[in-house]
DRENZA-950616 format. One record per atom (N, C-alpha, C, O): residue in one letter; x, y, z. Coordinates in steps of 0.2 Angstrom, whole numbers, plus 5000, padded with zeros to 4 digits. Layout:
<sites>
AXYZ
...
</sites>
This chain:
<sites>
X497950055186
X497350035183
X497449955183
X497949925184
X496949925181
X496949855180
X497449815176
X497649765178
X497449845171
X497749805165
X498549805167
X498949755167
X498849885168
X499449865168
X499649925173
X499249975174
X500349915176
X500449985183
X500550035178
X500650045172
X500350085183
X500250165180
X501050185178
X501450185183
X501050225172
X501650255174
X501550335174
X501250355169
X501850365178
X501450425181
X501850485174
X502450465172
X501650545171
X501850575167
X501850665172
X501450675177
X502350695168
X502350765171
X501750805172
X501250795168
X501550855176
X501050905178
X501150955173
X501450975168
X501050955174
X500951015169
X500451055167
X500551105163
X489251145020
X489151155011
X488551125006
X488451065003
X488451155006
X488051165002
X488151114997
X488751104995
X487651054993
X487551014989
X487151024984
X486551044986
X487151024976
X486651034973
X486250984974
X486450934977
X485550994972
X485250914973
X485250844966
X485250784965
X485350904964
X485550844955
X486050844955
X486250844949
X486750824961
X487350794958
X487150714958
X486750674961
X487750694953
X487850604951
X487750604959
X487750644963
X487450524959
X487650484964
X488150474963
X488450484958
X488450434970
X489250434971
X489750484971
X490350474971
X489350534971
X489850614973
X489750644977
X489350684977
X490050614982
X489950664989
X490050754990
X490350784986
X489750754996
X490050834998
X490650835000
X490650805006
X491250864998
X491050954996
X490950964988
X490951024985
X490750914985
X490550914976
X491050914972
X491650894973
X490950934967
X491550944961
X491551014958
X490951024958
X491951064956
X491951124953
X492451114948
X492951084949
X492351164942
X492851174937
X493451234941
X493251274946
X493851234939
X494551234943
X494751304939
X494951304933
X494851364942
X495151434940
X495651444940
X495751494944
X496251424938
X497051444941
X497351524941
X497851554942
X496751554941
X496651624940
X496651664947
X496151704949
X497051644951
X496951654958
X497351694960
X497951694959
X496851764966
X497051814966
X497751804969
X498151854968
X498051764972
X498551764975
X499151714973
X499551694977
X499151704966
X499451644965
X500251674966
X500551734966
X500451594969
X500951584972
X501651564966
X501451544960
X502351584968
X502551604961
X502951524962
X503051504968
X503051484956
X503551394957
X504051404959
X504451444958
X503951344963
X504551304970
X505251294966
X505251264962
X505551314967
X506151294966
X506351204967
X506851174965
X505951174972
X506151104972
X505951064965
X505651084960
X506351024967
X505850964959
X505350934964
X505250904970
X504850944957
X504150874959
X503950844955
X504050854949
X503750784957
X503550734952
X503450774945
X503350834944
X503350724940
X502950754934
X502250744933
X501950694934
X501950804931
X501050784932
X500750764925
X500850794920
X500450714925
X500150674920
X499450684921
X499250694926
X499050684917
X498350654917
X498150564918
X497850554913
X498150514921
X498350464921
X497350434917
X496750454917
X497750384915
X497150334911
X496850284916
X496450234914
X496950284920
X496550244927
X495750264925
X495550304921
X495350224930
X494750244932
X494550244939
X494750204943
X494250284940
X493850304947
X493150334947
X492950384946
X492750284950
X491950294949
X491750324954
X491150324955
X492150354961
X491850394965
X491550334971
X491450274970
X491450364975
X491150344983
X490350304979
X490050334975
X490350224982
X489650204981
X489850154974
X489550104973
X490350164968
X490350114964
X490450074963
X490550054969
X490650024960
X490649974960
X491449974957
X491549994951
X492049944962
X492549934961
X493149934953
X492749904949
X493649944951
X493649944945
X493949864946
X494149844951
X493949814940
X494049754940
X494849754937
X495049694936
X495249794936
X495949804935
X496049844940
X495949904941
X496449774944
X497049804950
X497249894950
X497649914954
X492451215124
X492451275125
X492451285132
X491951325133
X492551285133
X492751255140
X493251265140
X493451295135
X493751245145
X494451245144
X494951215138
X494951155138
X495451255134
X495551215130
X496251225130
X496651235125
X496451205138
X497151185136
X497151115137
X496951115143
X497451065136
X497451015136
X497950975142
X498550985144
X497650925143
X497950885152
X498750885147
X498850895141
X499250885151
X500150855149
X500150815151
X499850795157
X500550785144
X500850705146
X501450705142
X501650655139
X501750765140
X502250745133
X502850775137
X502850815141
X503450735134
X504150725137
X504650805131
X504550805125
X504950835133
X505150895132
X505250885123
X504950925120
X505650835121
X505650815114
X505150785110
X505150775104
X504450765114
X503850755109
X503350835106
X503450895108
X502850795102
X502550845100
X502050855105
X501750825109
X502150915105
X501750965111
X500750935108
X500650915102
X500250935114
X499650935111
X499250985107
X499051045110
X499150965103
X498651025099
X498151045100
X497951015105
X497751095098
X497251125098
X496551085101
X496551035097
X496251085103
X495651055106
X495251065099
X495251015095
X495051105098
X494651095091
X494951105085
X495551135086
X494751085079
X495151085070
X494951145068
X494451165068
X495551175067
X495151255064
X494551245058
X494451195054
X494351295057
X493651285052
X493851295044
X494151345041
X493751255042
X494151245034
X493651295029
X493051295029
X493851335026
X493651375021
X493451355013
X493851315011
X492951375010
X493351365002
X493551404999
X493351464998
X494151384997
X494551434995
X494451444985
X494551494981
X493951364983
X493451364977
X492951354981
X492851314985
X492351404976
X491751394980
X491451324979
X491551284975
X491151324982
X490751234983
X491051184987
X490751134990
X491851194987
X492251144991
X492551164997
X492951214997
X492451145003
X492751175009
X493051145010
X492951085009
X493951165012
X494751145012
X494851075018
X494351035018
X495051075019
X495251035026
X495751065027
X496251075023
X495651085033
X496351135037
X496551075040
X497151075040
X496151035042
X496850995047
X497450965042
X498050985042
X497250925038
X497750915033
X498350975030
X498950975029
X497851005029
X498451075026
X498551105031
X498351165029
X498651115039
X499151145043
X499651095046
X500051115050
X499451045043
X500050985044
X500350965039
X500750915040
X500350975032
X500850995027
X500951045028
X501651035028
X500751115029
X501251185032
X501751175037
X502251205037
X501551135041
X502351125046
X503051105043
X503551115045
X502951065037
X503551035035
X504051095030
X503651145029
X504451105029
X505051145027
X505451105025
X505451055029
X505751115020
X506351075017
X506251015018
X505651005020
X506650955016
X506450885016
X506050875023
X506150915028
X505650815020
X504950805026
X505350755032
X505650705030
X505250775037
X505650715042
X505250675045
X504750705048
X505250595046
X504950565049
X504250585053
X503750565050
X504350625059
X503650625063
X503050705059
X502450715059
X503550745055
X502950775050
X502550715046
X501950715046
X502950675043
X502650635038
X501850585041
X501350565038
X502150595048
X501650555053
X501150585055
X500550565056
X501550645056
X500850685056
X500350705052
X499750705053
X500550725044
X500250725040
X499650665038
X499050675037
X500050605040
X499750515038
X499050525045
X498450515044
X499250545050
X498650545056
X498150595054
X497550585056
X498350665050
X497750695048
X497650675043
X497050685045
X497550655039
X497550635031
X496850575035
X496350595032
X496850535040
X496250485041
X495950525044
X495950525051
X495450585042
X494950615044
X494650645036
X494950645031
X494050665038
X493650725032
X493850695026
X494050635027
X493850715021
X493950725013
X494750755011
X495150785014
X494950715003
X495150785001
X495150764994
X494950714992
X495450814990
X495050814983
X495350804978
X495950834977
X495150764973
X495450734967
X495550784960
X495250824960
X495950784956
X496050814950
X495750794944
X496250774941
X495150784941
X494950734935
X494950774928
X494650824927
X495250754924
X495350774917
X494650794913
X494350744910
X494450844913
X493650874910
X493250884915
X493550914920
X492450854915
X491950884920
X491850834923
X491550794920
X492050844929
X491850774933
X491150744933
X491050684933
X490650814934
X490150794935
X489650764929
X489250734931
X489750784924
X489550764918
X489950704914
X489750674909
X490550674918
X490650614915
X490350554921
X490150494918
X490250564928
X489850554932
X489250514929
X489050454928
X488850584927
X488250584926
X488050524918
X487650474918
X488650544914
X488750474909
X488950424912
X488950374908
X489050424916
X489150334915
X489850324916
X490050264916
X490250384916
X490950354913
X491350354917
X491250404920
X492050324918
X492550334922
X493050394923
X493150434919
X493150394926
X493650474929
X494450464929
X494850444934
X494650494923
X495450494923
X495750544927
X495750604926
X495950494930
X496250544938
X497050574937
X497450544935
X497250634939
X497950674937
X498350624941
X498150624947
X499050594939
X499350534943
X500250594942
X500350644938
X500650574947
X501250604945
X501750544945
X501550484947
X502250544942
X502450494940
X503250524941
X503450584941
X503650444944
X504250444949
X504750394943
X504650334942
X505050424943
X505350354937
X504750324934
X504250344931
X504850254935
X504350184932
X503550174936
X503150134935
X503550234942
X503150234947
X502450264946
X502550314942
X501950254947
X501350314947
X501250324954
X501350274958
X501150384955
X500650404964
X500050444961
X500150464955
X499450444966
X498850454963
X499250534966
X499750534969
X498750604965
X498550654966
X498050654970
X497550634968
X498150694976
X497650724981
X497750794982
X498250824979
X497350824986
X497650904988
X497050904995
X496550874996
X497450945000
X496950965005
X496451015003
X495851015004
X496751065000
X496351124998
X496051134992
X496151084989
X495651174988
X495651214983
X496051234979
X496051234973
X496451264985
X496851334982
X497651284981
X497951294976
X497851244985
X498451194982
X498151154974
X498551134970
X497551134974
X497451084966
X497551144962
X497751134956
X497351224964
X497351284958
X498051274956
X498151264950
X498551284963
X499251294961
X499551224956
X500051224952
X499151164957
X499251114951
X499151144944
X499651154940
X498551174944
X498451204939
X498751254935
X498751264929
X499051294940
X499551334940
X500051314936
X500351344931
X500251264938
X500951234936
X500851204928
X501351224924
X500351174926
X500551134922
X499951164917
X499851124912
X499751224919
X499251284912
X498751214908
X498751214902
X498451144911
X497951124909
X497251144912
X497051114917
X496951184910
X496251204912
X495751144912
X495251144917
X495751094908
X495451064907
X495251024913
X495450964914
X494951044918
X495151004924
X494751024930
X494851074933
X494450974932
X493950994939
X493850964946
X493950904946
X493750984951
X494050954957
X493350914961
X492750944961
X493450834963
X493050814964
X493150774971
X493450724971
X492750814977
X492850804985
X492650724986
X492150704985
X493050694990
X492950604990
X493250594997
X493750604998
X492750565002
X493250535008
X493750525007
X493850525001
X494250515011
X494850495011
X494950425012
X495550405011
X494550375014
X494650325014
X494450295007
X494650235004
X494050315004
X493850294996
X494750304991
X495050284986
X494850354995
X495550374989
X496050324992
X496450324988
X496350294999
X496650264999
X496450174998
X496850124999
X495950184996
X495850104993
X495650104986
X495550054983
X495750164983
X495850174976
X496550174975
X496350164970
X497050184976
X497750184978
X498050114978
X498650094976
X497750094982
X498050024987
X497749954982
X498049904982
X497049974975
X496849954971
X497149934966
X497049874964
X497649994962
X497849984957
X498649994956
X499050004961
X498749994952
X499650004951
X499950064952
X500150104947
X500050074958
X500350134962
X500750134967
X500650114973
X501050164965
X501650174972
X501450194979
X501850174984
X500950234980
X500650284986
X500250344981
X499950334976
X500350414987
X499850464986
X500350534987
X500750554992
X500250554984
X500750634982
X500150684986
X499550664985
X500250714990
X499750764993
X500050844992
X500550864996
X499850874989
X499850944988
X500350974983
X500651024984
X500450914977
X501250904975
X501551004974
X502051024977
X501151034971
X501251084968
X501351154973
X501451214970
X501451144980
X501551154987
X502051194988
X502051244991
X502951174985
X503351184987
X503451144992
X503051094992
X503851154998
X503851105005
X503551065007
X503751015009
X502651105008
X502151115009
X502051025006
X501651045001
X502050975005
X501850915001
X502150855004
X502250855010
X502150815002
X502150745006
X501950695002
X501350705000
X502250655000
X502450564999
X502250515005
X502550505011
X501550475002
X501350435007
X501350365003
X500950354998
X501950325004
X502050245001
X501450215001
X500950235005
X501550144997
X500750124999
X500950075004
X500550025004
X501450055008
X501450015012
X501250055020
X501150025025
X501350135018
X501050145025
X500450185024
X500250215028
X500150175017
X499250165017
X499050115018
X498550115021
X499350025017
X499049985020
X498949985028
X498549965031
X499450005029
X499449995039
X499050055042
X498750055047
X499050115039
X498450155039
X497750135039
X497350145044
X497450095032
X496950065032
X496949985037
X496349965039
X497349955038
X497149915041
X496949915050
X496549895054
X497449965050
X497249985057
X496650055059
X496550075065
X496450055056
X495950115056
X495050085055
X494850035052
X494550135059
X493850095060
X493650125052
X493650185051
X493450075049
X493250095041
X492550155041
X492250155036
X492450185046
X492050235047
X492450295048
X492350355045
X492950285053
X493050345056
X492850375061
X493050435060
X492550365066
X492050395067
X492250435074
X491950485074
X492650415078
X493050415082
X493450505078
X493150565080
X493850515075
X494150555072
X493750595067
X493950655066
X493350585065
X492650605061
X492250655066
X491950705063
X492250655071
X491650685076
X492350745078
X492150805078
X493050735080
X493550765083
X493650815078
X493750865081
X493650825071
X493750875068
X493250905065
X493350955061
X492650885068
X491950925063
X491750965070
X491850955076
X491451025067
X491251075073
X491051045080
X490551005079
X491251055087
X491051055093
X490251075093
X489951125091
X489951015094
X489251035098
X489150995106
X489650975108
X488450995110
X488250975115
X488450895112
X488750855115
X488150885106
X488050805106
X488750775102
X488650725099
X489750805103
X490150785101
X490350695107
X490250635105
X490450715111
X490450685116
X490050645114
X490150625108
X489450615116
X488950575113
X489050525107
X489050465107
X489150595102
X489350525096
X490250485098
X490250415098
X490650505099
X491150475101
X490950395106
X491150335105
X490750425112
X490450385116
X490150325114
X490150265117
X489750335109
X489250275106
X489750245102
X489750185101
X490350285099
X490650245093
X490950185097
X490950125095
X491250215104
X491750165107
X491250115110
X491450055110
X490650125111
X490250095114
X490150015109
X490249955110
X489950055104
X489750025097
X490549995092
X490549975086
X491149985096
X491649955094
X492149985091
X492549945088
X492050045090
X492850095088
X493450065089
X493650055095
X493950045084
X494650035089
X494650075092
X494250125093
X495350065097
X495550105101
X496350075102
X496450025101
X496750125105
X497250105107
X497550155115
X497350205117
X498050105120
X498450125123
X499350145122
X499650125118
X499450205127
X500150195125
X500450165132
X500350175138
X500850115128
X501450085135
X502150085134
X502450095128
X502250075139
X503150095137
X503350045143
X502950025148
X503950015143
X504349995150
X505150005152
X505549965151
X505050045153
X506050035158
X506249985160
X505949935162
X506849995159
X507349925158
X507249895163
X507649915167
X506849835164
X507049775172
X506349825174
X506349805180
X505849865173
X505249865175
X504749865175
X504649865168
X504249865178
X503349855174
X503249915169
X503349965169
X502849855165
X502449895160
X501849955162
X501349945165
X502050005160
X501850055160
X501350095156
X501550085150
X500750135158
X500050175154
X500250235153
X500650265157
X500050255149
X500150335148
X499450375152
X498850355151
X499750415154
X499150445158
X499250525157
X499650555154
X498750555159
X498850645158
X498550675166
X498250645171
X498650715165
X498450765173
X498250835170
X498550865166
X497850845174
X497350895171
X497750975176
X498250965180
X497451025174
X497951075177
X497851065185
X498351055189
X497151075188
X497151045195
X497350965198
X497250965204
X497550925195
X497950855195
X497750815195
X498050765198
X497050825191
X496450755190
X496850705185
X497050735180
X496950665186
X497150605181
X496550585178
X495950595180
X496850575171
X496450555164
X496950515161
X497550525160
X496550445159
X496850405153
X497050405148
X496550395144
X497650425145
X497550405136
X497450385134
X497650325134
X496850395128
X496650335122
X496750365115
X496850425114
X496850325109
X497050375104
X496650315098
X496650255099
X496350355092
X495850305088
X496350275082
X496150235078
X496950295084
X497350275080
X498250275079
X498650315079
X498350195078
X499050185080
X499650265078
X500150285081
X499350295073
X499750345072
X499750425076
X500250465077
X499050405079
X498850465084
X499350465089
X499450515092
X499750385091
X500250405096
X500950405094
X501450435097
X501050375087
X501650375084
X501850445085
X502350455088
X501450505082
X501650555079
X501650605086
X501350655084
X501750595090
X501850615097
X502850625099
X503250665101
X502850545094
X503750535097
X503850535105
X504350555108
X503550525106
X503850495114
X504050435116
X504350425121
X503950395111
X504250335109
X503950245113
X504250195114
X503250265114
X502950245117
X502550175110
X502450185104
X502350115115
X502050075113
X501250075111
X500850065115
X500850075103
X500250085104
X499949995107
X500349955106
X499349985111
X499249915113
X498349925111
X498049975113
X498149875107
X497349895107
X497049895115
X497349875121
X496549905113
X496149915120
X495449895118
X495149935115
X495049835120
X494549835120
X494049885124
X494249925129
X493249885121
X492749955126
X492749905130
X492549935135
X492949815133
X492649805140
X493149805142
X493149815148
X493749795139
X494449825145
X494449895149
X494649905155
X494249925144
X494449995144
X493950025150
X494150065154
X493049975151
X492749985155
X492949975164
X493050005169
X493049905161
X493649865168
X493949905170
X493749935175
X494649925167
X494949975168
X494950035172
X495350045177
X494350065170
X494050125175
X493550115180
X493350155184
X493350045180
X492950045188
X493550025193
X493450035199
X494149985189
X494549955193
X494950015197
X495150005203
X495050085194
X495450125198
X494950195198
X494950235193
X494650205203
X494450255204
X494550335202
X494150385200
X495350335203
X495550385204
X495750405195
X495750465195
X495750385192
X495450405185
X494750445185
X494250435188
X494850485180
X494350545181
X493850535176
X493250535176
X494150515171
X494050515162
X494650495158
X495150475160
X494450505150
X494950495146
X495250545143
X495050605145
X495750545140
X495950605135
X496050565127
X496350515125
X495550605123
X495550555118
X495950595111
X495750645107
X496350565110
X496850595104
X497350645105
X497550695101
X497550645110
X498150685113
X498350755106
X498150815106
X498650715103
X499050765097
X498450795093
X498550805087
X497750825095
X497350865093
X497150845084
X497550835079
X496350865085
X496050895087
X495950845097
X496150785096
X495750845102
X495750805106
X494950815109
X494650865107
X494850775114
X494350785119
X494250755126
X494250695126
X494050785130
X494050765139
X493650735137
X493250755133
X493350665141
X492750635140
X492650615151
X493050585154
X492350625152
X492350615161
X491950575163
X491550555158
X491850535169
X491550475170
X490750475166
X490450445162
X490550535171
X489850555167
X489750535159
X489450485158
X489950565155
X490050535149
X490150495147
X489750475143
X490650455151
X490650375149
X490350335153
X490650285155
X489450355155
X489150315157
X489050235155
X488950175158
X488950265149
X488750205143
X489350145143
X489150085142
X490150145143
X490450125144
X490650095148
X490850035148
X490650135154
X490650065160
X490050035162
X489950025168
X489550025158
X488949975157
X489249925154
X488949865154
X489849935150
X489949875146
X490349815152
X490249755152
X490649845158
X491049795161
X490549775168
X490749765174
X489749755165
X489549725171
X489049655167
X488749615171
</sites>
């Protein structure tokens, strides 16, 4: 390709209409720990769970002022990297009615077993920048909302440390509930990027996710929520379209985000004493396709040890008029993913004339 020599890779819900403003879907519900399947406690230790005296006014307020087709995917992964995932995000459930889970998040906390190791932790931090996940608030969220008033969010506490509480699911904030027999307590669904700038706000160490889990949980520091938020398109939209149900018009909205300035990144790598090299994929009959990934962690957590390099939409254009032989892209390798073909990215190589 233009930019640098190829290096070639192996073959191979429902909303009421009268909720508060500033509470998005999947909404808020009071919390049952009465759950038919309740899980019996972890022998690990976990943080201690608190009620924290912070404030949080939900998506939309005003800041607190104290800090089908084929669906196996092209290869490009080296025996020791993470294999590619599923082309689409499995379909998230409510496990409490009104709130639908986020499976991607919580089938990437279920990978981990005993201490979490590095490229789980990566993998969690790459799902965690998509969809929602849901807060723990002390009383009725909706009715303190509706007052006017701030929302004391359940904080767990590390020594001298606070970490905010999240959960991907329902049914992991119940086993919260489980744990520490406070009923008083209701779940309030929030982007993910509102709670990592609520976090990164106030005097916190990171974000405890699914503390009450067992294994199943994960410690994200706040210094790798800032490289998270710094490097990520404060929409989403790129990764937002990848995990929400496949239609005719997925392609499309992706297409337009890049069009419309989504980051992007390449991966490169170079062997010792030679050119800089692209990661590429080959499709099963041995179409070449580009790697692109919405997100520096999307390539991290691959582990092939590869370089992310941003990528502009008019390089990226350049790029593919300059070598023919590219078919399309492969966009998020480590799934949910998708093929996008020249077709598709008509609108893109309009940018490089």
């Amino acid at each position: 390709m233009a930019l640098f020599s190829r290096r070639k890779k192996s073959d191979s819900d429902d909303v009421s209409a009268d909720r508060p403003e500033g509470v998005i879907e999947p909404g808020e519900q009071p919390v049952d720990p009465a759950s038919p399947d309740d899980a019996t406690a972890s022998a690990a230790p976990v943080p201690q769970v608190t009620i924290s005296t912070s404030s949080f006014r939900g998506v939309g307020a005003p800041a607190d002022a104290t800090p089908v087709a084929d669906s196996t995917p092209p290869v490009a992964a080296r025996p020791s990297a993470r294999q590619p995932g599923p082309m689409e995000a499995p379909e998230g459930f409510e496990s409490i009615p009104g709130l639908r889970d986020n499976a991607l998040l919580a089938v990437a906390l279920a990978e981990i077993t005993g201490q979490a190791e590095p490229p789980q932790l990566l993998n969690v931090a790459r799902q965690l920048l998509q969809g929602h996940v849901f807060l723990r608030v002390k009383g009725d969220a909706r009715a303190l909302l509706a007052e006017g008033k701030d929302l004391p969010l359940a904080v767990a506490t590390r020594g001298d440390e606070q970490l905010v509480l999240a959960y991907s699911s329902g049914d992991a904030l119940t086993k919260s509930v489980q744990e520490d027999g406070d009923r008083d307590t209701s779940a309030m669904g929030q982007p993910v990027m509102a709670l990592m700038q609520h976090a990164l706000s106030g005097p916190y160490a990171g974000v405890v996710l699914d503390h009450a889990s067992g294994d199943a949980r994960a410690v994200l520091p706040t210094a790798l929520l800032e490289r998270m938020v710094s490097e990520a398109d404060p929409e989403l939209r790129i990764k937002t379209a990848l995990s929400e149900k496949r239609t005719e018009q997925t392609a499309s909205t992706i297409v337009e985000a890049i069009v419309a300035g989504a980051p992007l990144w390449i991966a490169v790598s170079q062997a010792e004493g030679g050119p800089v090299g692209v990661a590429e994929s080959r499709t099963a009959s041995g179409e070449r396709v580009l790697e692109v990934f919405s997100h520096p962690l999307e390539l991290l957590a691959l582990g092939r040890g590869d370089q992310a390099v941003p990528l502009k939409n008019e390089q990226l254009a350049k790029a593919l008029l300059g070598d023919e032989g590219l078919t399309g892209l492969l966009v998020d390798p480590a799934g949910p993913w998708i093929r996008l073909t020249r077709d598709d990215l008509a609108a893109v190589l309009e940018l490089a004339e």
